[in-house]
C-alpha positions as CSV (number, residue, x, y, z in Angstrom):
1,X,1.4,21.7,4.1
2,X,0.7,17.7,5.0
3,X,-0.2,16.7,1.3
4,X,0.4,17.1,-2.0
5,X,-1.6,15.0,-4.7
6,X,0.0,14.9,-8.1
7,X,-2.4,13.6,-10.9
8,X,-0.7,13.5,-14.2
9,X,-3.6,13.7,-17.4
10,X,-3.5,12.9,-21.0
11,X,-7.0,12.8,-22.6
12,X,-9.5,11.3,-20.0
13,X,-11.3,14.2,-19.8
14,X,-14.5,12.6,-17.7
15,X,-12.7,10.2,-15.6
16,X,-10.3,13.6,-14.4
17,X,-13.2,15.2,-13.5
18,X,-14.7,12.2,-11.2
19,X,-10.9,11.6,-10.1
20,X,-10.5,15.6,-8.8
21,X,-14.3,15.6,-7.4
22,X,-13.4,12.5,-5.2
23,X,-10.0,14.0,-4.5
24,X,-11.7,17.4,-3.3
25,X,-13.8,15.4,-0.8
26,X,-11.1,13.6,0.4
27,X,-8.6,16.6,1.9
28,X,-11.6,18.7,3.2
29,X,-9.9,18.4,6.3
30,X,-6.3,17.9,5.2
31,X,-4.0,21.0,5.0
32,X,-3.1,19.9,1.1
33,X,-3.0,20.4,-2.6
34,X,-4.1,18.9,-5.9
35,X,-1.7,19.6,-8.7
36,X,-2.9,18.6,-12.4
37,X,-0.3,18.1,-14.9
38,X,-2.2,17.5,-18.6
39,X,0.3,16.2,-20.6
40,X,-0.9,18.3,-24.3
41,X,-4.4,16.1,-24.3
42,X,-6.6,16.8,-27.4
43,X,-9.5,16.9,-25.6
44,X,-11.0,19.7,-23.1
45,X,-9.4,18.3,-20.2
46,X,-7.7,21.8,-19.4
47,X,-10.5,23.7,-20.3
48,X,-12.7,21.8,-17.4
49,X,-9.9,22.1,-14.9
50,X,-10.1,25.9,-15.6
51,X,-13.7,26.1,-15.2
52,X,-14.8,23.1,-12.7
53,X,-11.9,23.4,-10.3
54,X,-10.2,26.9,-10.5
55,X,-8.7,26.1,-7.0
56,X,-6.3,23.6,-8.9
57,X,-3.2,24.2,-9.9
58,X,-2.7,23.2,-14.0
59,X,0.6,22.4,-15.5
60,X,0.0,22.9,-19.1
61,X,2.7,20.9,-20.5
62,X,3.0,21.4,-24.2
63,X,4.1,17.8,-25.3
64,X,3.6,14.7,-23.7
65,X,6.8,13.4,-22.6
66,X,5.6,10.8,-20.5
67,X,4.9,9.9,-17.3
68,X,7.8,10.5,-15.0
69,X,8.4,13.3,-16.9
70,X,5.2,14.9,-16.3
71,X,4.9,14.0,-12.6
72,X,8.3,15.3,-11.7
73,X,6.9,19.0,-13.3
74,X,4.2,18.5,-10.4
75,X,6.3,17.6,-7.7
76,X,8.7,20.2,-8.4
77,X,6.0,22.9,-7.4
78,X,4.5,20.4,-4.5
79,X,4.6,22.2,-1.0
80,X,3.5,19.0,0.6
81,X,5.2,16.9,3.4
82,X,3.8,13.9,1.6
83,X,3.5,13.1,-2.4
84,X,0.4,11.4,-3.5
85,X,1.2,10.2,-6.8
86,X,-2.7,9.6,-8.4
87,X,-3.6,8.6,-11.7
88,X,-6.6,10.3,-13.3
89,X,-8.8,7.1,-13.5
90,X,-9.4,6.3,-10.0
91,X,-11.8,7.3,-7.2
92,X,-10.9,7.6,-4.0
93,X,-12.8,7.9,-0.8
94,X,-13.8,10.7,1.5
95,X,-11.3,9.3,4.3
96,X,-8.9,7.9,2.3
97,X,-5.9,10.0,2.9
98,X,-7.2,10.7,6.3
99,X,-6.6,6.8,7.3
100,X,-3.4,6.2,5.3
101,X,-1.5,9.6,6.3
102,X,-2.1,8.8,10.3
103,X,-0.5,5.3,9.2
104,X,2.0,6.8,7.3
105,X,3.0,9.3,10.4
106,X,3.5,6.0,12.7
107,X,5.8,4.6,10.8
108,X,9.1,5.3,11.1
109,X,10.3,3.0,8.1
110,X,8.3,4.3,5.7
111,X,9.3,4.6,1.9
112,X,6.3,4.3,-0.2
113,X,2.7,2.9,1.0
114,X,0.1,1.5,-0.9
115,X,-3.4,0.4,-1.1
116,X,-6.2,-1.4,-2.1
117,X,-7.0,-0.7,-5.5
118,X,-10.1,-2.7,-7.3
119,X,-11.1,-2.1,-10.8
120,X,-14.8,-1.0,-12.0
121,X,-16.6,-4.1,-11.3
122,X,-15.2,-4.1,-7.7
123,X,-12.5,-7.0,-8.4
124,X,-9.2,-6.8,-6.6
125,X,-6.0,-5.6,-9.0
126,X,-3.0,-7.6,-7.7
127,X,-0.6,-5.0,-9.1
128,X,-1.8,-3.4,-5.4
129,X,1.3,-5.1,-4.0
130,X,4.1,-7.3,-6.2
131,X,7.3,-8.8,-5.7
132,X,10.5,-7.7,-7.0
133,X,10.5,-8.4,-10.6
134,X,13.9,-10.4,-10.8
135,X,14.8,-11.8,-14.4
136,X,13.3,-14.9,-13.6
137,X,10.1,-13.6,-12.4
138,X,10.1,-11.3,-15.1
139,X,10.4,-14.3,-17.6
140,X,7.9,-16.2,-16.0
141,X,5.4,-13.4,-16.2
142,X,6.1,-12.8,-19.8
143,X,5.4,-16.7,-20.6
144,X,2.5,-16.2,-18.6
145,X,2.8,-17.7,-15.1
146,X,2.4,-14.2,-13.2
147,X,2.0,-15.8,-9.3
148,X,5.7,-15.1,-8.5
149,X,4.8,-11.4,-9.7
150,X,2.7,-10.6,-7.4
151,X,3.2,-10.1,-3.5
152,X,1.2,-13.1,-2.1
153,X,2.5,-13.4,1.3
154,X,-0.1,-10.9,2.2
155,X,-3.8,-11.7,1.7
156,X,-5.9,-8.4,-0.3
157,X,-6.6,-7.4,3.2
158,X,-3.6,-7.5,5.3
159,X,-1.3,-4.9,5.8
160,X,2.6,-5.5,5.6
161,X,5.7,-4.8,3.9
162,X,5.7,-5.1,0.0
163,X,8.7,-5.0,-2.1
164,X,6.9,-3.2,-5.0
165,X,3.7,-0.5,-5.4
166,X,2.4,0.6,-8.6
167,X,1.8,4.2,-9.7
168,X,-1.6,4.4,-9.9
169,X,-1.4,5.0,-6.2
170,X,1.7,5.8,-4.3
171,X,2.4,8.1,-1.4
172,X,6.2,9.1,0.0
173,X,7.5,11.9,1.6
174,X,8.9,14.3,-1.0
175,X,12.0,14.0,0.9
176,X,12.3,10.4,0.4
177,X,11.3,11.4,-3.4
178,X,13.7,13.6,-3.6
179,X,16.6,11.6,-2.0
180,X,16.2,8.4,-4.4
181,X,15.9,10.5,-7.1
182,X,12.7,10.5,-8.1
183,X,10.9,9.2,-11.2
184,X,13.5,8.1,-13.6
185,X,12.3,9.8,-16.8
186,X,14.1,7.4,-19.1
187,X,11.0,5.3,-19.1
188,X,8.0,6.6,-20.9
189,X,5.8,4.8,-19.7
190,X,5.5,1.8,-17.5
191,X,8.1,0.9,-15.0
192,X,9.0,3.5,-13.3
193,X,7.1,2.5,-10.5
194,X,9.1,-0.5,-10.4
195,X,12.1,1.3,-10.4
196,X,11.1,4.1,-7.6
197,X,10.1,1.1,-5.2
198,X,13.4,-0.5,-5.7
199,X,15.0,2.4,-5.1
200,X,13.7,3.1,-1.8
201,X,14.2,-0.4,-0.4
202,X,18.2,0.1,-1.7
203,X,18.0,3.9,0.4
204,X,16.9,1.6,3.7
205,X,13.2,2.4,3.5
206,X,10.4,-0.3,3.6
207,X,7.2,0.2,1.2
208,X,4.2,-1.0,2.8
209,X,-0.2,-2.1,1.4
210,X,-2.5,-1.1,3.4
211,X,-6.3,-2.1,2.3
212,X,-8.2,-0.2,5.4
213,X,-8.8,1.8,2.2
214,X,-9.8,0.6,-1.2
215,X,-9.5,3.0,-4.4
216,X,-11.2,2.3,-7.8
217,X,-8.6,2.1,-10.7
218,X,-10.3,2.0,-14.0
219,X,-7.2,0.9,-15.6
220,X,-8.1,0.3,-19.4
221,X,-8.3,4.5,-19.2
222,X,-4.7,4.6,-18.9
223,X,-3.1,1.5,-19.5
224,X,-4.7,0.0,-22.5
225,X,-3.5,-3.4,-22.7
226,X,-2.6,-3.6,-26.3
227,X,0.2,-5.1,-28.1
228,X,2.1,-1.1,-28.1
229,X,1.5,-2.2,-24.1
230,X,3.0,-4.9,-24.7
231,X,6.1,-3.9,-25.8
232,X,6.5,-0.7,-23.9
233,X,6.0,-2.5,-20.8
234,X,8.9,-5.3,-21.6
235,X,11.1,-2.8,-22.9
236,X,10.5,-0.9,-19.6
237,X,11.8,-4.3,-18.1
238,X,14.7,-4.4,-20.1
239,X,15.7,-0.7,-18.5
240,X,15.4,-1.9,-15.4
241,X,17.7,-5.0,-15.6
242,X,20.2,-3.1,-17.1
243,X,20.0,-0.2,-14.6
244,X,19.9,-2.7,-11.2
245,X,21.0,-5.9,-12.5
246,X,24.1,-7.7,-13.9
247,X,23.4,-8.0,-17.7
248,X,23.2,-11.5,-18.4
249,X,23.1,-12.5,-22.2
250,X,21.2,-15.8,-21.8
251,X,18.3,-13.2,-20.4
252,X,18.5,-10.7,-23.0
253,X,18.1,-12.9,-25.5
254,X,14.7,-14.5,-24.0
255,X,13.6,-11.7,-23.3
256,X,13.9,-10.1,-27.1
257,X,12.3,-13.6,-28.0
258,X,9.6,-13.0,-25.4
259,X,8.8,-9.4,-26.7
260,X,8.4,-10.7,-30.7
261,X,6.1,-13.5,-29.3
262,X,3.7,-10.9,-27.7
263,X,4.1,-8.3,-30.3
264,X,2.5,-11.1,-32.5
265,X,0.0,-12.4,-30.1
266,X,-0.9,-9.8,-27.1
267,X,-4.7,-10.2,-27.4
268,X,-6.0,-6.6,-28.6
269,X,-7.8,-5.0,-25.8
270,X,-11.8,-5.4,-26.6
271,X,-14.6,-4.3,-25.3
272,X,-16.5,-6.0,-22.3
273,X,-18.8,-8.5,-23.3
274,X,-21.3,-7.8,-20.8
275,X,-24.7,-7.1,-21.4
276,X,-26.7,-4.8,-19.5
277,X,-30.6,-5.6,-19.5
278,X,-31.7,-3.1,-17.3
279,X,-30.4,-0.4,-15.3
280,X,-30.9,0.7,-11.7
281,X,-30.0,4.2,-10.3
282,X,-28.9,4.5,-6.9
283,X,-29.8,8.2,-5.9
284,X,-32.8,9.8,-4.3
285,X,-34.4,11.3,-7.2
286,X,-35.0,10.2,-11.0
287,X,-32.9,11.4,-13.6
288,X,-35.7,11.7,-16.7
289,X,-32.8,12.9,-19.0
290,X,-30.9,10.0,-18.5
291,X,-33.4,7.7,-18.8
292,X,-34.0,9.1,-22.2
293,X,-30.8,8.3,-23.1
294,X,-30.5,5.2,-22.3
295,X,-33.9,4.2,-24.3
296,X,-35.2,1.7,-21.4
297,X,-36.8,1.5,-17.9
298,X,-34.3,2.5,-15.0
299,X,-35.5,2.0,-11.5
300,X,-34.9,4.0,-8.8
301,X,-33.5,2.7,-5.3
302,X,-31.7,4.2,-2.2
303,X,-29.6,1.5,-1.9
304,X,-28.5,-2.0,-3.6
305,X,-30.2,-4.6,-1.1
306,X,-29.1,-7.1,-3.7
307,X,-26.8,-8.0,-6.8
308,X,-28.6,-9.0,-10.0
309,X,-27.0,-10.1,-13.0
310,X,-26.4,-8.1,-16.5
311,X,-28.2,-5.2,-14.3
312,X,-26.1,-1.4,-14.8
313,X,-26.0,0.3,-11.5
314,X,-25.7,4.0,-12.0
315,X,-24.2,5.5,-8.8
316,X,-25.1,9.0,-7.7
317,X,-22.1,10.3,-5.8
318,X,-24.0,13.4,-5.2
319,X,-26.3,11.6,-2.7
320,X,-23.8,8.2,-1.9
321,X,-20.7,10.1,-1.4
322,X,-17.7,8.3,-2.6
323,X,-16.9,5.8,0.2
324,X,-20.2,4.2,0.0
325,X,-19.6,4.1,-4.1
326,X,-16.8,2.4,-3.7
327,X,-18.2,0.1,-1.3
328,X,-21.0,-0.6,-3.2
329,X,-18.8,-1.6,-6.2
330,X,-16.5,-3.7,-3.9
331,X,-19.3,-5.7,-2.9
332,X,-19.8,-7.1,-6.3
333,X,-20.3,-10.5,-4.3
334,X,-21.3,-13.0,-7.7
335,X,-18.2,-13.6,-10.1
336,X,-19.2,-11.0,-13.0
337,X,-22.6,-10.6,-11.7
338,X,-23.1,-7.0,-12.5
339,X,-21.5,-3.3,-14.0
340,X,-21.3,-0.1,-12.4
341,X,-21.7,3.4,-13.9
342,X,-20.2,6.8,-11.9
343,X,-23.2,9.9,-12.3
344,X,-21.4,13.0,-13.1
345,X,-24.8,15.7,-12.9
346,X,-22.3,18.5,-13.5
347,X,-21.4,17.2,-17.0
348,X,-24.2,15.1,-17.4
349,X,-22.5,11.9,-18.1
350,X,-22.0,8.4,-16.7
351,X,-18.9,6.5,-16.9
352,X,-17.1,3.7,-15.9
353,X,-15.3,0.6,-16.7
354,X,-15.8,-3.3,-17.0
355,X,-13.0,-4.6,-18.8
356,X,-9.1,-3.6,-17.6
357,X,-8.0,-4.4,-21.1
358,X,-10.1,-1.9,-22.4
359,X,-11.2,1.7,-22.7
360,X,-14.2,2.6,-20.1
361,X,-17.5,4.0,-21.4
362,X,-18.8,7.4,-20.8
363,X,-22.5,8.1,-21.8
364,X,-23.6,11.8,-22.3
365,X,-27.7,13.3,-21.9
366,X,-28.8,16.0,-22.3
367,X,-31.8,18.2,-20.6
């Protein structure tokens, strides 16, 4: 088997669903497997694998003991050549692993390869490619000056070697996985990304971004960027330092100072302040339930000729596919111009995201 794509779930019911559809698409012609691992959601998330995708394989993990943790139950079963390690709030494109597995197989050097990820309103996520986060950078970051964070030597759109990925998206062979050992399930929650890219450049491997494909990451689904964030995420640092650095007082010591500063003042993720004024649904036929819900005019079009601010465009994946979604997103050419909505008919719902510092929207009808 060529591919293996492991999506670890903890209550995003919707956004699994519209992650697994686009997934499906995109190894139609890919000898591969999707493996969900629900880590004990309260929601139905299990109960829509069962009956939307019975094809899937569902790890039913009783607790939720995090995010290493639960990917490593997956990969433990993957028959894959190659790991795709996915997280449930992204959307991927019909020829997505089709273009960065034939890149993959040509390079000899290979660790971990990336790619471009944009959020909901189509904006680039620099997290697609960092540096190495050295003390220093790490302190910087914290005090807010994040440029040394991120990998800048590379534009969004050129592909070369990056010292770090980020777990949203990440393929390796398993037997690279498995000879770095893996996700290091002392962290909960947040830098074990970090750690697994390190790893692999200390084996001999170099981790590359490639942006011939771009992926939607709704982030706010799964990272909520909240002061528990916060501190997760610097105590995640703190792991890592110990673990591949020389502990250094002076540094421990800032960065304890650094994580009761942000406890106090991490701003609370908040909803998007955008305001929709009308919505437009991109599809070839009207959706009179929806339009119901939402309590206001939609127009139909075939296509978006043109951007309009505070308009809602309400993608039909059915008729777009999910290439020309994402496109259309990515094309977001005004700063902030405009929001995007994903049509789920099967469930009757549209979702999305416009804020990464904040939980996405879904919108049920009815018939």
């Amino acid at each position: 088997m060529k591919l293996s794509v492991i999506i670890l779930n903890y209550n995003v019911r919707n956004f699994l669903e519209l992650c697994l559809r686009s997934v499906e698409a995109a190894i139609t012609n890919i000898d591969a497997e999707i493996i969900v691992i629900d880590n004990d959601s309260p929601d139905d998330s299990c109960q829509m694998v069962k009956q939307l995708f019975p094809k899937i394989k569902l790890i039913e993990n009783n607790s939720n003991d995090g995010f290493s943790t639960g990917n490593n139950l997956g990969i433990k079963e993957a028959q894959g050549e190659y790991l795709c390690i996915l997280n449930p709030d992204t959307v991927v494109a019909e020829d997505t692993f089709e273009i960065l597995l034939k890149f993959a197989d040509v390079t000899p050097d290979l660790g971990i390869l990336g790619c471009k990820l944009i959020d909901g309103k189509g904006e680039f996520l620099p997290e697609s490619k960092r540096n190495l986060p050295t003390p220093m950078v790490s302190i910087k970051k914290l005090l807010g000056y994040s440029k040394p964070y991120y990998a800048h030597h590379l534009s969004p759109n050129q592909t070369g070697k990056v010292p770090m990925l980020v777990g949203a998206f990440m393929i390796i062979k398993k037997d690279i996985y498995n000879e770095v050992g893996g996700l290091d399930e002392n962290y909960f929650m947040y830098g074990e990304d970090i750690d697994l890219s390190y790893k692999v450049l200390k084996a001999g491997y170099e981790n590359y971004y490639n942006p011939e494909t771009s992926v939607i990451h709704f982030k706010g689904e799964s990272t909520l960027k909240d002061k528990t964030y916060a501190k997760r995420f610097n105590g995640a640092m703190q792991l890592f330092f110990k673990k591949h650095f020389k502990p250094n007082w002076l540094f421990n010591i800032l960065i304890w100072i650094g994580i009761k500063v942000v406890s106090v003042f991490y701003p609370k993720g908040e909803e998007s302040s955008f305001t929709v004024k009308d919505y437009v649904l991109i599809s070839n036929k009207n959706n009179p339930q929806l339009q119901a819900t939402l309590k206001r005019n939609m127009e139909l079009q075939p296509v978006i000729s043109s951007y309009t601010p505070n308009v809602e465009y309400i993608l039909d994946t059915d008729y777009l596919g999910f290439k020309k979604a994402i496109s259309l997103v990515s094309k977001n050419e005004i700063k902030h111009p405009s929001s995007f909505k994903f049509l789920l008919n099967t469930s009757q719902v549209i979702l999305g995201s416009n804020s990464s510092k904040s939980r996405g929207e879904v919108i049920h009808f009815k018939e």
